[in-house]
C-alpha positions in Angstrom: 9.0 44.8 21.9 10.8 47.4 23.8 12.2 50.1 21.3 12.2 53.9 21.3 11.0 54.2 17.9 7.6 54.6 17.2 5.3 52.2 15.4 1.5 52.0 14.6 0.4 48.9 16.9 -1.1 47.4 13.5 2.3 46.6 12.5 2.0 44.6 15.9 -0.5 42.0 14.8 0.1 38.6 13.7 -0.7 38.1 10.2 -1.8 34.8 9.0 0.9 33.7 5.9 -0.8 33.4 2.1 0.1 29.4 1.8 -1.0 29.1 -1.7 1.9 32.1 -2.2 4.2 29.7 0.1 3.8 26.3 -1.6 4.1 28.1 -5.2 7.6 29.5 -3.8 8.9 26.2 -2.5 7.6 24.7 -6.2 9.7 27.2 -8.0 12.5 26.6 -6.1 12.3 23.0 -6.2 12.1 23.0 -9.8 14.9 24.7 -10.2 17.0 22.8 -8.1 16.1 19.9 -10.5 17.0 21.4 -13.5 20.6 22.2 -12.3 20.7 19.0 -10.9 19.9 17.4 -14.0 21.8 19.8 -16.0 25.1 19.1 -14.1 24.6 15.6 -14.0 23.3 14.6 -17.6 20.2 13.1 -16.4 18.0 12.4 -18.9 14.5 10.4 -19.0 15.0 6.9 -20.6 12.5 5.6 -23.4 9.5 3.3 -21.7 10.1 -0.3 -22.3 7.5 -2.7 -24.0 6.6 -6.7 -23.4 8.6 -8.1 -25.8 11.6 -5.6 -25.7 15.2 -7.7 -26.8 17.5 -6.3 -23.6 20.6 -6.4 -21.9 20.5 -6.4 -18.1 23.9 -4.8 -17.1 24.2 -6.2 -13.8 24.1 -9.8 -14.7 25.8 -9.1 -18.1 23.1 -11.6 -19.5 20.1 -11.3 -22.1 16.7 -11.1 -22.2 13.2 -10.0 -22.9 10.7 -7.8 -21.2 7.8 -9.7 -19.9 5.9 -6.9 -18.3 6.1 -4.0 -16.7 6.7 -4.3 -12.4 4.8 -3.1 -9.4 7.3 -0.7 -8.6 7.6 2.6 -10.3 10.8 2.1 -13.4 11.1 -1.4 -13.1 10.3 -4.4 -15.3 10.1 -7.9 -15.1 12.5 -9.8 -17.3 12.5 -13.1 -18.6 16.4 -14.3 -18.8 18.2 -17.9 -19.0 18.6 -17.9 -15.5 14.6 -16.9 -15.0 12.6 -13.8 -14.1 14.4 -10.9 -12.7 13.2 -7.6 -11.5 15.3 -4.6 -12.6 15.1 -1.1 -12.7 15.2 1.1 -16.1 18.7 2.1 -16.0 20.2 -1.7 -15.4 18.4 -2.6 -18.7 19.6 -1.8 -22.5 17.4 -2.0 -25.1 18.6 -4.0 -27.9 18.0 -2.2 -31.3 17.3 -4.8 -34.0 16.8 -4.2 -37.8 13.4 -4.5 -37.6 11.3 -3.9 -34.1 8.2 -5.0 -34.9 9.9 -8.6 -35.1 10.1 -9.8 -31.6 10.5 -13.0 -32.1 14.5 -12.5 -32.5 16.5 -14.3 -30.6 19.8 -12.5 -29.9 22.3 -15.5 -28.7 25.7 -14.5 -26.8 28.9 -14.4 -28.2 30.9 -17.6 -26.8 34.0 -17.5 -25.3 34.9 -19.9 -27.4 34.5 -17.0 -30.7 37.0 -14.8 -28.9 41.0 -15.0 -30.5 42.4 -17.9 -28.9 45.7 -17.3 -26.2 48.2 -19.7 -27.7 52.0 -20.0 -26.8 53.0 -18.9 -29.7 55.2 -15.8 -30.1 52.4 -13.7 -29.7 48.4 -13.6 -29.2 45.7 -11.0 -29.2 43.6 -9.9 -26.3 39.9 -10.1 -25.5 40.2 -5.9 -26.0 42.1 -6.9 -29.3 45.3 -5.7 -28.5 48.3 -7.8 -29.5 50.8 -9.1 -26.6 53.8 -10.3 -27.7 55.9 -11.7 -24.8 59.2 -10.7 -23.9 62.3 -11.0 -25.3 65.1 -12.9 -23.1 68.5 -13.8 -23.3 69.4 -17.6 -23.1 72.1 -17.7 -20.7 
């Protein structure tokens, strides 16, 4: 380096880095990046499903019950009406019964049929149980 200010050619020499001080540094900072991460976006760690678990699967809007855990890392293999799916953690909803130690529950879907019935009569309620009343005309 050409400068006019004097320096002690020790200064000069390549210094080999400390990499355990490195990797701890890049840790830290990862670690914090996380928690703001996770902080910002709610993220939280769901509860580890069992074989036997009652669930929802969201995706498919169907039930069903954990068979066993999956290959991949999260996921679980479900046994539903349709057969086995493979779904991650956060497509599945655990079904809280009265009692969990009974597995043997089965949790049947509400019908269609059980929802209020749309008649033509001067009004009906909705699936979201709002009533809708039609309108009003004049007979001309």
């Amino acid at each position: 380096m050409q400068s006019t200010l004097p320096i002690v050619s020790d200064e000069l020499k390549p210094r080999q880095a400390n990499n355990e001080l490195l990797r701890q540094k890049e840790r830290d900072y990862k670690q914090r990046q996380k928690l703001n991460y996770d902080r910002r976006h709610r993220a939280s760690n769901l509860e580890k499903l069992e074989p036997n678990d009652n669930v929802y699967v969201k995706d498919q809007k169907i039930w069903g019950k954990v068979k066993q855990d999956s290959y991949t890392p999260r996921s679980y293999i479900v046994e539903t009406e349709k057969g086995e799916v493979r779904r991650n953690r956060r497509h599945l909803a655990k079904v809280k019964t009265d009692n969990d130690e009974q597995s043997d529950i089965e949790i049947t879907v509400q019908k269609s049929a059980d929802l209020p019935k749309q008649n033509d009569s001067e009004h009906y309620i909705t699936r979201s149980g709002r009533i809708s009343k039609p309108p009003t005309r004049f007979d001309l």
